[in-house]
C-alpha positions in Angstrom: 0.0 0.0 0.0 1.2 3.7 -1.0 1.3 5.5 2.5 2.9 8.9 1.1 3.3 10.5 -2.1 5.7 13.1 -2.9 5.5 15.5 -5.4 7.6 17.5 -8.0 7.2 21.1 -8.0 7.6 22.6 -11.5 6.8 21.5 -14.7 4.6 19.1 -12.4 2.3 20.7 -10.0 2.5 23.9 -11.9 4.1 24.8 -14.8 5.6 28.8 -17.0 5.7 30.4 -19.6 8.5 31.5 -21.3 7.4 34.8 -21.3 6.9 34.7 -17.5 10.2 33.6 -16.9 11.6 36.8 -18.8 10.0 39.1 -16.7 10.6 37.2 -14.2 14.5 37.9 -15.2 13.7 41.5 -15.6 12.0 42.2 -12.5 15.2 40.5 -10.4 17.4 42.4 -12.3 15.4 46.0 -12.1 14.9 45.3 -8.3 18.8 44.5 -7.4 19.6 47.7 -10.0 17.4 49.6 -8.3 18.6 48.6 -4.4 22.2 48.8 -5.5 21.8 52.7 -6.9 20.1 53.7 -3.3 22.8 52.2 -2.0 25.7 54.6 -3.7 26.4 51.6 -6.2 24.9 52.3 -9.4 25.2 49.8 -12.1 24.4 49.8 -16.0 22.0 47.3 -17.2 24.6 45.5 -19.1 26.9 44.3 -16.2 24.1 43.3 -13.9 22.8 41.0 -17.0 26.6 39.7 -17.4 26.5 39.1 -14.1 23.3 37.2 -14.1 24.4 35.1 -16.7 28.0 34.2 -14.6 26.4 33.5 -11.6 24.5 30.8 -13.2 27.8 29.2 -14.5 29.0 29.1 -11.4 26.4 28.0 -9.8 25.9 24.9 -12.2 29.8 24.5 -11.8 30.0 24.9 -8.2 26.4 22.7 -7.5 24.2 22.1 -9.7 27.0 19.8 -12.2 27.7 17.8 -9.0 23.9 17.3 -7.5 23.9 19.7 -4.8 22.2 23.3 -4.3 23.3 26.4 -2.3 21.5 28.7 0.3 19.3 31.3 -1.5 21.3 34.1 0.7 24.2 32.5 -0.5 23.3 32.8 -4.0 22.7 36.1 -4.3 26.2 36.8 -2.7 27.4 34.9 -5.5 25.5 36.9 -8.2 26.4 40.7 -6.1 30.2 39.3 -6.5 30.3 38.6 -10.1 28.6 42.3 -10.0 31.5 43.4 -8.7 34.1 42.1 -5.9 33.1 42.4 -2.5 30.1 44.4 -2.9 27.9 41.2 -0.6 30.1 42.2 2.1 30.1 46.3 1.1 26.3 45.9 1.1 26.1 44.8 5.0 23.3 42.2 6.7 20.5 44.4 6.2 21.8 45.5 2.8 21.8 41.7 1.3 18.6 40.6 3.1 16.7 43.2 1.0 19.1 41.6 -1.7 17.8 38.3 -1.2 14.1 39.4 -0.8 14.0 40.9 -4.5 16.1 38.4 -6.0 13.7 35.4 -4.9 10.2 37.0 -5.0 9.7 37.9 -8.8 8.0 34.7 -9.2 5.2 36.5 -6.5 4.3 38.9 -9.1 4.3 36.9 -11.5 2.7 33.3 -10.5 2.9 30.1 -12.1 -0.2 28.1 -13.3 -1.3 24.9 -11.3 -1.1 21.9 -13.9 -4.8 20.6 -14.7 -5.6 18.0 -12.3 -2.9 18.9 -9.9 -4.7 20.5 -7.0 -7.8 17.9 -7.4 -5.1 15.1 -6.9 -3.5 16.8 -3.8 -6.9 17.2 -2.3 -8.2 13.8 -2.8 -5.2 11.9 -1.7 -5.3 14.1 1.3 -9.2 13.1 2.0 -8.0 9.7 1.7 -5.3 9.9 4.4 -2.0 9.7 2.2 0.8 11.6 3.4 2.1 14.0 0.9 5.2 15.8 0.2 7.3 18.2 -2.2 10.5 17.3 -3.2 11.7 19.4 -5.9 14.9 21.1 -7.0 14.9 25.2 -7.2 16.8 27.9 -9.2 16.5 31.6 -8.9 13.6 31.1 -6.8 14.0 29.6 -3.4 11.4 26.9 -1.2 10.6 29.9 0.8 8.8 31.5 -1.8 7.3 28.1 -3.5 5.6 27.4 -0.4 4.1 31.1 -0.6 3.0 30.1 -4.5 1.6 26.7 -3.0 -0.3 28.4 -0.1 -2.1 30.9 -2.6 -3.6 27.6 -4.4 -4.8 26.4 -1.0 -2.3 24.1 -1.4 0.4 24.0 1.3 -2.0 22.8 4.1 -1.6 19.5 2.5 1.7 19.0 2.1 3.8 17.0 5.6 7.0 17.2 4.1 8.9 20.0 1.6 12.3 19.3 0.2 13.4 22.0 -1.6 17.2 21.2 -2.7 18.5 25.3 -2.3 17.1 24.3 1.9 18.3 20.6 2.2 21.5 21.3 0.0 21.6 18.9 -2.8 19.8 18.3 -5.8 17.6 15.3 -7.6 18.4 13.3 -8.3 20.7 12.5 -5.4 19.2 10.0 -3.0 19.3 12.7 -0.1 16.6 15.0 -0.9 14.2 12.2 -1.2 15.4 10.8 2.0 14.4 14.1 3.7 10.9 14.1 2.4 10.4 10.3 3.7 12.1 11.2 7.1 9.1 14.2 7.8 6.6 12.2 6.3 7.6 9.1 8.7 7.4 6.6 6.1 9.5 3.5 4.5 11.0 4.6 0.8 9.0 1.5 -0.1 5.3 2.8 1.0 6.1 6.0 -1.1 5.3 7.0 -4.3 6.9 10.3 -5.9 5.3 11.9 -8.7 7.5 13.8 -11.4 7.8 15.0 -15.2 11.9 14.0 -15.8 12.9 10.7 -16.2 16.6 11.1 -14.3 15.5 13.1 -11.7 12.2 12.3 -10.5 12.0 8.5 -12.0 15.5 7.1 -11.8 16.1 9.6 -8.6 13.3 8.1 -6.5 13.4 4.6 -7.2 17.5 5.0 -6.3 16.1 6.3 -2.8 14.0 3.1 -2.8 10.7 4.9 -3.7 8.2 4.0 -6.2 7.8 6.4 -8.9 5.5 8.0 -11.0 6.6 9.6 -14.5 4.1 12.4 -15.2 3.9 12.3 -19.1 2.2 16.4 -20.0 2.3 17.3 -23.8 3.0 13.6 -25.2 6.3 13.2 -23.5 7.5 9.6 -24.2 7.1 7.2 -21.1 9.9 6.4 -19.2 10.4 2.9 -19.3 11.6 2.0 -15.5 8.7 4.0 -14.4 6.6 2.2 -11.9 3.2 4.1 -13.0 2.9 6.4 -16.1 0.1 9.3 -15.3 -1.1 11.5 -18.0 -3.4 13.6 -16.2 -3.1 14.0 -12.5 -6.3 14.2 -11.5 -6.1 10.4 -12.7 -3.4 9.9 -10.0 -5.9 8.5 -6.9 -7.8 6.3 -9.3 -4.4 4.9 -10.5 -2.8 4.1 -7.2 -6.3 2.1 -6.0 -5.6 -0.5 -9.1 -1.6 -0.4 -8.4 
């Protein structure tokens, strides 16, 4: 019997649009400009995109290449460096929290669409008692704020567990950030059941953590073959499980 089901975050439970995720780029970009000229450290456009773009080599480098994630605050820090040396530490505590706070909130302006199906799974496997849980990778936009996009679905009430990998510290599909979820949640890898759209991280990641997994195939993706369970709709999900 399935006692807990985790679930990816994006591209699964909700999904962007490329047109989102530019402005999404430009409202990060105008907010940290904008901070940094109050602060006596005005920047052109041009080298706070250059530095957007470095950071996010370095982080795949330093991390993201090697399956593990960094702290949001830390981050930033990165990105303010590659703006120019030292000016994290020039900005001071209070100066890089308000950083950190426009850096990560774009994404609050500018909300993601629940996947069809998605919140009637959540709710039903709730009503039926299933543990659930979140266990997704993040970016530019930290768990902090996911749980904020989850709660204004009427969402997060559901969830027992949330493993973001920029708050645990490593990244899907390493066995670790599934082992978190299952620790919260209180249940054996082999009661669980995580739900995801990419073959390596969700399918091959949770089954290495000795979870069942789900492959969520949106738009015709092709199947993953060691997938456990192939779901095409999610509100098909608690039906599904009952005949598994």
């Amino acid at each position: 019997m399935i006692a807990a089901v985790t679930f990816d975050f994006w591209e699964t439970l909700v999904h962007d649009t490329p047109e989102n995720l530019a402005r999404g780029r430009e409202l990060r970009l105008g907010g940290i400009g904008a901070l940094l000229a109050d602060a006596g450290a005005p920047q052109p456009p041009e080298a706070l995109a250059d530095a957007y773009e470095r950071s996010g080599v370095l982080m795949q480098e330093r991390y993201w290449a090697h399956d593990r994630d960094a702290r949001i605050e830390d981050q930033v820090r990165l990105f303010l460096d590659c703006v120019g040396e030292g000016l994290a530490a020039r900005l001071g505590a209070d100066g890089l929290a308000a950083a950190v706070e426009r850096y990560a909130s774009p994404v609050l302006s500018l909300p993601p669409l629940l996947h069809p199906g998605a919140a009637e799974a959540v709710r039903a496997l709730a009503a039926r008692g299933v543990r659930l849980g979140v266990v997704s990778n993040t970016g530019r936009t930290p768990g902090v704020v996911l749980r904020r996009v989850l709660a204004r679905h009427d969402l997060l009430r559901h969830f027992a567990a949330l493993s973001y990998s920029d708050e645990v510290g490593v990244r899907k599909p390493a066995t670790g950030i599934f082992a978190r979820a299952l620790a919260d949640l209180g249940v054996a890898p082999g009661a669980a059941l995580h739900v995801g759209d990419n073959p390596l991280d969700d399918v091959q990641g949770a089954r290495r953590a000795g979870m069942r997994a789900a492959h969520y195939v949106a738009n015709g993706a092709q199947p993953a073959t060691d997938a456990d369970l192939v779901v095409a709709a999610l509100d098909e999900l608690p039906a599904l499980l009952e005949r598994a």
